[in-house]
MIBALO-853387 format. One record per residue: residue in one letter; x, z, y of N, C-alpha, C, CB in turn. Coordinates in steps of 0.02 Angstrom, whole numbers, plus 50000, padded with zeros to 5 digits. Each point is the difference from the previous one (the first is absolute). Glycine has a CB too. Layout:
<recs>
AXZYXZYXZYXZY ...
</recs>
This chain:
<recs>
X490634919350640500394999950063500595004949996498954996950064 X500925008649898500415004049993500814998249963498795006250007 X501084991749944500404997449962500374992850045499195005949886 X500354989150142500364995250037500605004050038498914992150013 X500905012750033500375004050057500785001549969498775006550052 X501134998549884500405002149976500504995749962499245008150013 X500704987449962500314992949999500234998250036499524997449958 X500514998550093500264997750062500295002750024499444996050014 X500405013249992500475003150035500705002749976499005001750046 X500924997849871500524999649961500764994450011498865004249931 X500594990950053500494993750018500234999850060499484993849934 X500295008150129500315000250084500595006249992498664996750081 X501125007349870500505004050010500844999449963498825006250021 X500744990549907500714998249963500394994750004499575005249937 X500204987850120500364999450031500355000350064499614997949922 X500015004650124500465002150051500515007449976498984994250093 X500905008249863500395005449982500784996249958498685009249989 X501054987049995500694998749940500234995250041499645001749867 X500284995750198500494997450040500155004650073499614988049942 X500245018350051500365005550034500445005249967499114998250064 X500575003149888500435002349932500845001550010499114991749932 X501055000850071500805000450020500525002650053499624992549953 X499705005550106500305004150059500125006550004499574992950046 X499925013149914500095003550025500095005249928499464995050127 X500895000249844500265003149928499625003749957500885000650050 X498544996449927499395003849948499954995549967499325007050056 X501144991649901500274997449944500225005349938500364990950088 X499905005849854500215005249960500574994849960498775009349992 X501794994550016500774996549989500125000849932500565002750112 X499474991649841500405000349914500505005650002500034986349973 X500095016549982500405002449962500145001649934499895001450083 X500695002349893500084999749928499385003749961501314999750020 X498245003250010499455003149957499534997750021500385009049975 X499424986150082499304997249992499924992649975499735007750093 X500054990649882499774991749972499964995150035499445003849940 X500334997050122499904994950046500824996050016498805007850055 X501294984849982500634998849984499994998150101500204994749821 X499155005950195500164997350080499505007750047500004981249972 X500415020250081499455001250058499354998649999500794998650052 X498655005949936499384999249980499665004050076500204999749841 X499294999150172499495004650062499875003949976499494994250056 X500405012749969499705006949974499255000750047501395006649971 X498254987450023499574999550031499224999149961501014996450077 X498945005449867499234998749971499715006749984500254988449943 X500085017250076499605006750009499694999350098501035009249882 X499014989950141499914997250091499524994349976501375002050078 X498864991549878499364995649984499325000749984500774996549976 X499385009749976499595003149954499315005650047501304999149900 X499265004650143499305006250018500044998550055499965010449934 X500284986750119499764997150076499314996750004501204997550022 X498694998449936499244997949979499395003949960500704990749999 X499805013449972499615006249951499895003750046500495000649892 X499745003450157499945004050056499434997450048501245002849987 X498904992950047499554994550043499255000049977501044991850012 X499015004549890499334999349977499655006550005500334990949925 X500065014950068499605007449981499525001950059501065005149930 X499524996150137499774999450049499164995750022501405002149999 X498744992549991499334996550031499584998949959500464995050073 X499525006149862499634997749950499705008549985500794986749950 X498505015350020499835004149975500375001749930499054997450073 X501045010749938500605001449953499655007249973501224993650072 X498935008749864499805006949970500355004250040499814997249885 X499955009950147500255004750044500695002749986498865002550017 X501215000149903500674999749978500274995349979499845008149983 X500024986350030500514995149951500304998250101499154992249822 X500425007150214500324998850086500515007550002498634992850081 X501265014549897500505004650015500814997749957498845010050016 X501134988549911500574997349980500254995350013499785004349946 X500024990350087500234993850030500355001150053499174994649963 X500585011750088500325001350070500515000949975499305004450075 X500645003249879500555005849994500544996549961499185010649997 X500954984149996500404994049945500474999650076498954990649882 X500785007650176500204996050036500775003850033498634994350014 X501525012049991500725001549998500454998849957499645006150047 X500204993149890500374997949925500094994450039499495004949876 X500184990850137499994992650015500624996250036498815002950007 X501105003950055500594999550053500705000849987499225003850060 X500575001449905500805005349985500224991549940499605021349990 X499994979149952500454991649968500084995350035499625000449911 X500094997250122500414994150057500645002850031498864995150041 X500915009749976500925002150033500625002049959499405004950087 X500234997049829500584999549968500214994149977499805009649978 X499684985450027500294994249971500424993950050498985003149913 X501205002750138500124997250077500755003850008498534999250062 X501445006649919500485005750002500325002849963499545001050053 X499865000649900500235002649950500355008849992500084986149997 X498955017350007499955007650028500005003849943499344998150101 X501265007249908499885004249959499485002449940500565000350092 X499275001249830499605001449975499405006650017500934993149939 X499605009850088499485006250045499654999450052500655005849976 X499624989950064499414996750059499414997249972500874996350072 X499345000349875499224997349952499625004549981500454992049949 X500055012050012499555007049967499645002350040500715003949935 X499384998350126499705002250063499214996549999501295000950070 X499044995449951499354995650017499594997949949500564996150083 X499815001549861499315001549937499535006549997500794994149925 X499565013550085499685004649991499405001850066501125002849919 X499254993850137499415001050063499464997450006500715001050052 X499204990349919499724996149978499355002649943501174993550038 X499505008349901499315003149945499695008350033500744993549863 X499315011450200499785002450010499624998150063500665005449924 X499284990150104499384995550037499465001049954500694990350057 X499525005449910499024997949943500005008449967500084982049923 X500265022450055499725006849980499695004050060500885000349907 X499324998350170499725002250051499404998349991500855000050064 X498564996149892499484996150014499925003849946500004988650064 X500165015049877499735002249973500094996549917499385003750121 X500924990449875500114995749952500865005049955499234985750092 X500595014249832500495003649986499644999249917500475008550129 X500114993749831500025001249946499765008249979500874989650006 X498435011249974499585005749994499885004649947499624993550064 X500494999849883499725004349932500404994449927498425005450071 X501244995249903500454997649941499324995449953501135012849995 X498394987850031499344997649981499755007049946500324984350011 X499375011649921499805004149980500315002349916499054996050099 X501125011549901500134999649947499625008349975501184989650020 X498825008849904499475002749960499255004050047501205001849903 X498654992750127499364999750037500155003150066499245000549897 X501235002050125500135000550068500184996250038500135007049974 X499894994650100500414995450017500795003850030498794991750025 X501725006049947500645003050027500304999150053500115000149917 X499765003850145500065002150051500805001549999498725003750011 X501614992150054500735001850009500235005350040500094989849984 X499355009550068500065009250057500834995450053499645017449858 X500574987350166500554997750022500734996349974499355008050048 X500474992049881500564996249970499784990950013500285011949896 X498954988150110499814994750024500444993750054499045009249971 X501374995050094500294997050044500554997349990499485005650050 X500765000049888500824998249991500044994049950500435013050015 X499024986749922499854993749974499894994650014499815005349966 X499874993750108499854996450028500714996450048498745006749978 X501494996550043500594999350034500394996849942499925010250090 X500354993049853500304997449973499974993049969500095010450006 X499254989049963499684994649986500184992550040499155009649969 X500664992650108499984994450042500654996549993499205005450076 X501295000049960500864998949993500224995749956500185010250025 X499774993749917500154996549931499934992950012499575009449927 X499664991950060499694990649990500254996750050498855001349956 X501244998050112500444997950053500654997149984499465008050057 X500864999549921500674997949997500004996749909500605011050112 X499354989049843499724994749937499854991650034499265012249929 X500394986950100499754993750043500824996950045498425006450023 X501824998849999500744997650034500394999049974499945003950062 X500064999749866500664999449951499824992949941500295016250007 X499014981750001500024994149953499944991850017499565009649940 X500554991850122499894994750066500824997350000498895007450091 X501214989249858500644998349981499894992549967500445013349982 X499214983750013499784991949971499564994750033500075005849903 X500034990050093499524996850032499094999849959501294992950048 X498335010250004499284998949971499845007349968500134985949968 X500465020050026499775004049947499545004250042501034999749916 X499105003450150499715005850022499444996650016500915007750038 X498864986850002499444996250014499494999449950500704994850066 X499575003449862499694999349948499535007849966501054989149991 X499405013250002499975006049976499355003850041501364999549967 X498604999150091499535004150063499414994149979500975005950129 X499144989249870499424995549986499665003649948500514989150030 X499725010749910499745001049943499815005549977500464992749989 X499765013250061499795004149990499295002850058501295000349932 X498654995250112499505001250041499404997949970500694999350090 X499624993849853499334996949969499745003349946500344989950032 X500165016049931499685004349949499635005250035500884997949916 X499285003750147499665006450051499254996449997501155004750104 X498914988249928499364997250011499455002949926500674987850082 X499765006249864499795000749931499475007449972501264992549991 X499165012950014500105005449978499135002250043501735001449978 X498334997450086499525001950047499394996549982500835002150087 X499294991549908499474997249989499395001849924500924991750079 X499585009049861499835005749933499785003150016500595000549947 X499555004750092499745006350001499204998750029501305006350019 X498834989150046499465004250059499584992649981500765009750129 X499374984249854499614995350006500004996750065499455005449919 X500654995750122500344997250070500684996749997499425009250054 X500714986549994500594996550027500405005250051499354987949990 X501205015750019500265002850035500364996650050499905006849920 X500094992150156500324994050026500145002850039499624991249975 X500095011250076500525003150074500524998250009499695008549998 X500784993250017500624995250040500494995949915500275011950151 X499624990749828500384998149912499884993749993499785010149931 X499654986050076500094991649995500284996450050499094999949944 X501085002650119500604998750051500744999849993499235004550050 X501035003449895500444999449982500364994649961499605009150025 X499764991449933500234994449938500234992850022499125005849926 X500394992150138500274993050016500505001050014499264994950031 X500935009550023500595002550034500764998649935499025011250088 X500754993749850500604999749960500114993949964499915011449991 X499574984050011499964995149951500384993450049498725005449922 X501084993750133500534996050064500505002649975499444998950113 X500905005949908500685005549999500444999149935499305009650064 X500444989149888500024998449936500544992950000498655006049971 X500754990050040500164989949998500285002650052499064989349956 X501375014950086500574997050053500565005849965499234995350142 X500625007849822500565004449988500354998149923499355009950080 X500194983349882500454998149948500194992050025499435008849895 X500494991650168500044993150031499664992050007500795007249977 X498614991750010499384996149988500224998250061499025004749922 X500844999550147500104997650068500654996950016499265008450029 X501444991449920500494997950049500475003550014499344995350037 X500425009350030500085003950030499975006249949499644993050102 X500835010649858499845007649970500125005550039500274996149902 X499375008750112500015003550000500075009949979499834986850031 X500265016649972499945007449962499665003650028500895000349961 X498965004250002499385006650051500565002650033498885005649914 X501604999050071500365003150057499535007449975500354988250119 X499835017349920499925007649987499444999050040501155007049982 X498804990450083499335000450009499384997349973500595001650071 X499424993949884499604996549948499825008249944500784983950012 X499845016649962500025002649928499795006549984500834993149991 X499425011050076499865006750031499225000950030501335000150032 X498504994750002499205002550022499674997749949499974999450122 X500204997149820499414998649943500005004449963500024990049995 X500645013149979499805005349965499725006850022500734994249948 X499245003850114499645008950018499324995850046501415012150028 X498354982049964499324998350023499835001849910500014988750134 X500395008949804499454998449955500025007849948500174983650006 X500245021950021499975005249973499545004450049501134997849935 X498714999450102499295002850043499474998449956500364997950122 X499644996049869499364997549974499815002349951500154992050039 X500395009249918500155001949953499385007150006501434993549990 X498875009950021499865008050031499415000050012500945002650056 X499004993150001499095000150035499504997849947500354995850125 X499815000849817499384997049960500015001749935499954991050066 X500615016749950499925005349938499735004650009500754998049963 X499115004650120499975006150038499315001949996500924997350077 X499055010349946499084999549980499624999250086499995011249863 X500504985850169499474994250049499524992949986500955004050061 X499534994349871499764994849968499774999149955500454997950041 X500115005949879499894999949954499864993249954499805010750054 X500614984649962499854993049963500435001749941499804990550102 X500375012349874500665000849949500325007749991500334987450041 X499805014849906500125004349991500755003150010499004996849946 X501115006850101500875002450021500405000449953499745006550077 X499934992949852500454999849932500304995249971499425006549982 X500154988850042499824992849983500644994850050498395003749978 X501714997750062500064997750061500955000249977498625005450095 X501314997449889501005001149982500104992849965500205015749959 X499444984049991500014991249967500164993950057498945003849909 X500764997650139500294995450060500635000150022499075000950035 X501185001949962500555002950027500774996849965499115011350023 X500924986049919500435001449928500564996250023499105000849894 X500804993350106500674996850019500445004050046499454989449987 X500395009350079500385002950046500315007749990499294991850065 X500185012249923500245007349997500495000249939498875005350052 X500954993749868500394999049950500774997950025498894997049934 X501174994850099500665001050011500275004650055499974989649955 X499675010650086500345007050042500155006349974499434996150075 X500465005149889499965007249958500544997449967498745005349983 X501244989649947500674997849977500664998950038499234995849937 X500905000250120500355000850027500575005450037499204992449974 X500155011150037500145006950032500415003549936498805001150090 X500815001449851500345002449964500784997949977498845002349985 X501154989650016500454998349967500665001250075499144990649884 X500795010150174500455001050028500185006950019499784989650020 X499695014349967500455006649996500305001149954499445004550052 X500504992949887500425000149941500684997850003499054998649950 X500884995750081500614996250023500395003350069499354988849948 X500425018350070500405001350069500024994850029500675007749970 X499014988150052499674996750060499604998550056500324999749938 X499894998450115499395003550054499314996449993500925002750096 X498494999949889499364996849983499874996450022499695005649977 X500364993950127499684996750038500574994150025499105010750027 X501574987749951500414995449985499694995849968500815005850005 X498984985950020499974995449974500424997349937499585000050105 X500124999149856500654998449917499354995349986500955013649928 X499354983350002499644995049965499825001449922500584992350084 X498855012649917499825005749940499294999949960500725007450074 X498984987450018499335000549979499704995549962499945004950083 X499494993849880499624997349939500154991750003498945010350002 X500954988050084500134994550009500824997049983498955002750080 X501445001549937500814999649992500334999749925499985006950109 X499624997349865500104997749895499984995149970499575006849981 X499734989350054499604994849988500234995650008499315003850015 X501084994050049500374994750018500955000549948499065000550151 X500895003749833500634999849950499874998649962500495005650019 X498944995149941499914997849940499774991650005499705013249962 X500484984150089500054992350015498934998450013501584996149893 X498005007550130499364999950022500084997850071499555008849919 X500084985750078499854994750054499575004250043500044988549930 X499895009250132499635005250053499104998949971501074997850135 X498774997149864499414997149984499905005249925500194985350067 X500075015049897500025003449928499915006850019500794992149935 X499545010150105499995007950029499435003450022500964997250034 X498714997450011499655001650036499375001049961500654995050088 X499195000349878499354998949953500255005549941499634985150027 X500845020149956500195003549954499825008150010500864990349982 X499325008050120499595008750016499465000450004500625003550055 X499114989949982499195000050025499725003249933499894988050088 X500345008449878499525000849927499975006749974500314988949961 X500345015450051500055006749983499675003650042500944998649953 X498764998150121499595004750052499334999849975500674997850105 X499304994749871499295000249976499825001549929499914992450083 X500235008649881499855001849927500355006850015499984987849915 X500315018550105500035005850009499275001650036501385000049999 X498414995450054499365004950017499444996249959500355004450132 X499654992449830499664998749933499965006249957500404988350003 X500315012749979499915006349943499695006850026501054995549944 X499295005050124499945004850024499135004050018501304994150033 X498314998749994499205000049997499815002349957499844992550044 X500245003449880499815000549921500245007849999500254986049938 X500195017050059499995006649983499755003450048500824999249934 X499205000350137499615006350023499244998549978500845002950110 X498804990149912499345001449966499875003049945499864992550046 X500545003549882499825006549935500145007249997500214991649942 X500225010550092500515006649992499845003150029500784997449982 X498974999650099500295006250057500335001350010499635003349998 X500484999650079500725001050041500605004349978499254998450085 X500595006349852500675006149985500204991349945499535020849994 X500184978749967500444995749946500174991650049499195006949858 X500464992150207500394994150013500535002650044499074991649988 X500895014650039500825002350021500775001249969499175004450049 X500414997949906500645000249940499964993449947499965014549998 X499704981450006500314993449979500444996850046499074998449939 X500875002450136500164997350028500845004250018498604994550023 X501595008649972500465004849996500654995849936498875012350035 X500524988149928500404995249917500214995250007499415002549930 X499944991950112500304994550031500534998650035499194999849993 X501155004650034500595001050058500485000949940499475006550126 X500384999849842500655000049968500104994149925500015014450052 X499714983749922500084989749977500154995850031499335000149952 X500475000950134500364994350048500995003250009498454997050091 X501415010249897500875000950015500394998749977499905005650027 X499804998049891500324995649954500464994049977499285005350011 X499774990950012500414993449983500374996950059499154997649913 X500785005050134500504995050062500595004249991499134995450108 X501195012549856500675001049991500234996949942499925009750057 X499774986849878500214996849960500224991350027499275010049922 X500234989650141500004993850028500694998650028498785001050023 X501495004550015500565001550037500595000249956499325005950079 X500544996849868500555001349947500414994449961499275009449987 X500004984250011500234996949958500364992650056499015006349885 X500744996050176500374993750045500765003850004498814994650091 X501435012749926500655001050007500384997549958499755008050046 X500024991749874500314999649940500364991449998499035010649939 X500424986350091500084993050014500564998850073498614998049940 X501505007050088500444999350061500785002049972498935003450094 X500854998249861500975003849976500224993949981499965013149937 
</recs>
């Protein structure tokens, strides 16, 4: 029944939304740096957690997984109105940081580091600022790769299904609480956002913005020692796509004396398509790097443990920089 609800209420929403859409300008207009060639709805982040919200509500929900779902719900707001308005980056920041200090009011936070040479490594108060940072990041990573059709949707899919995966290894249980809601949620969102329905749609900031700071909660909570399904060391492997190019990016535009949080066309997805990669080709090119990174990433923390899967994972970043500045290098060479 659950799943019927959340269905239906999807579809009532995506279309009466994408024929209000126009009126009241929550759309998102072509230009020379985005791909799209028509007026699109900025309406499948609103598709997405209006039913996700609703289901949490009436349906029995894990105590913290109902605190991060609320505390999402100003992110939620504040992206609809930028994708309405279009609000300052500090109004977000704001509210991301009030948001991720909701669920630390409950006590939920980044604590320790798990265990290393038989301790466990305790963060003390550097704990909050990790945590803070963490969330942000992954948030704003999730906003900056929400640039293709299918990628950010995909990406949250597949990485919810290695969370499942990962959980299920460990503990022998199915982990489900609100997470098999999502998934239908992104998997609809999906077939309307590479156009199956017709009708395409985009997440919009309020889509892209509350997933990455619902799934860097989750993240958090099922590393945390409330839970402990996964090891806080371990847990960075989830993370790779998104953060990697955020970090690349970032670097590569302070290099370039450029403003970071200026939209440009730099990111993994934007190479890809120069090098003449079909969206369909793209898409199936990151997934795969989300999923075979937390492949490797498993395989070494189980043999190794958490000091040698941190600093593999460290290595990993810098082979992804690498090769996406040789990536970069060799498309300019082709532009002269």
């Amino acid at each position: 029944m659950n799943f019927i609800f959340v269905i239906l209420f999807y579809f009532i929403l995506y279309y009466f939304l994408y024929n209000l859409s126009p009126r009241i300008n929550l759309f998102d207009q072509p230009n020379s740096r985005k791909i799209h060639k028509i007026n699109t709805p900025l309406i499948g982040g609103i598709c997405i957690f209006i039913p996700f919200y609703f289901s949490s509500y009436f349906f029995e929900q894990d105590h913290y997984f109902f605190i991060i779902i609320f505390s999402s719900i100003p992110i939620f707001i504040i992206g609809i109105m930028d994708d309405l308005i279009e609000i300052s980056y500090f109004i977000r920041l704001i509210a991301q940081i009030l948001s991720t200090l909701i669920v630390v009011s409950f006590g939920l936070l980044v604590k320790d580091f798990g265990i290393i040479n038989n301790e466990i490594f305790y963060l003390g108060y550097f704990g909050l600022i990790i945590t803070i940072i963490s969330v942000i990041s992954y948030t704003t990573a999730f906003n900056f790769i929400d640039g293709l059709d299918g990628l950010s949707s995909s990406i949250s899919f597949f990485t919810l299904v290695c969370i499942l995966t990962v959980s299920y290894i460990e503990t022998g249980t199915l982990l489900l609480t609100n997470i098999h809601i999502l998934l239908i949620l992104l998997f609809l969102f999906f077939l309307s956002n590479i156009g199956l329905f017709k009708r395409k749609i985009f997440l919009g900031d309020a889509g892209s913005q509350t997933l990455g700071f619902y799934l860097s909660w989750t993240i958090i909570y099922l590393s945390s020692d409330v839970m402990r399904l996964m090891s806080p060391l371990f847990v960075v492997w989830l993370t790779c796509l998104p953060i990697f190019d955020l970090v690349t990016v970032i670097i590569s535009r302070l290099r370039n004396k450029t403003n970071i949080l200026n939209p440009q066309k730099d990111h993994i997805h934007h190479l890809l398509i120069e090098k003449k990669f079909n969206n369909s080709s793209i898409l199936i090119l990151l997934n795969l790097f989300v999923i075979i990174s937390v492949i490797i990433g498993y395989l070494i923390h189980f043999y190794f443990g958490n000091v040698i899967s941190l600093i593999c994972f460290f290595f990993y970043f810098l082979i992804y920089f690498i090769f996406i500045n040789k990536f970069k290098k060799t498309n300019e060479l082709k532009n002269l």
